[in-house]
C-alpha positions as CSV (number, residue, x, y, z in Angstrom):
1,X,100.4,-59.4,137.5
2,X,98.1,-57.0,139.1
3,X,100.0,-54.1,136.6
4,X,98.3,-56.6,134.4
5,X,95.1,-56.2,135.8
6,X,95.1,-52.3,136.0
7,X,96.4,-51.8,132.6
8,X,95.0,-55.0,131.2
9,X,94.7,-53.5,127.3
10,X,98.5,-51.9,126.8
11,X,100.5,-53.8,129.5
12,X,98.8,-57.8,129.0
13,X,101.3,-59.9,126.5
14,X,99.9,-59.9,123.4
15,X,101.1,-63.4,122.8
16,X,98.7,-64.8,125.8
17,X,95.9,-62.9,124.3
18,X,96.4,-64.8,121.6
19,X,96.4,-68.0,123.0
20,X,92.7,-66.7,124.7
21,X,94.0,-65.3,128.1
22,X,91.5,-62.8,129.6
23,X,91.8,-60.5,132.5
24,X,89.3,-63.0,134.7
25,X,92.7,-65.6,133.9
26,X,94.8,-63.1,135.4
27,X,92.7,-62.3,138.4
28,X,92.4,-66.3,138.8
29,X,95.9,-66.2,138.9
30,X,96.6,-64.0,141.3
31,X,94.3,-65.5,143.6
32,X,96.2,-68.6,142.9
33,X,99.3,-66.9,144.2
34,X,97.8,-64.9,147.3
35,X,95.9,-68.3,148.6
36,X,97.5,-71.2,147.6
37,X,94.4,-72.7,146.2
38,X,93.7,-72.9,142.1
39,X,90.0,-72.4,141.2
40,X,89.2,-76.1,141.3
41,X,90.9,-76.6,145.2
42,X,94.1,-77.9,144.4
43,X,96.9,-76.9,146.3
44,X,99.2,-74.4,144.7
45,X,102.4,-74.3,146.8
46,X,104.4,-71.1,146.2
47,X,107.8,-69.2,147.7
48,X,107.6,-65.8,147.3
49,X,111.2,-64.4,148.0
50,X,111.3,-61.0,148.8
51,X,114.2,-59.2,147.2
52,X,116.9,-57.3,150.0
53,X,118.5,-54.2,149.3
């Protein structure tokens, strides 16, 4: 997702564009993800699993 946000214009899915997805979306979810809190102050559980080489 942050790729997304760096390279918003070639690396974004065209599809979600089309659906009206913007970069502030993106950035909204990541924020989601790195606090556990959505925009409105509901909590957002998430399990990041960290991949073991």
């Amino acid at each position: 997702m942050k790729r997304w946000c760096r390279k918003f214009d070639s690396e974004f899915p065209e599809a979600l564009k089309e659906r009206g997805y913007t970069l502030e979306d993106v950035n909204n979810w990541i924020n989601t993800i790195e606090t556990g809190t959505t925009k409105n102050g509901r909590k957002f559980c998430v399990e990041i699993q960290k991949n073991v080489l």
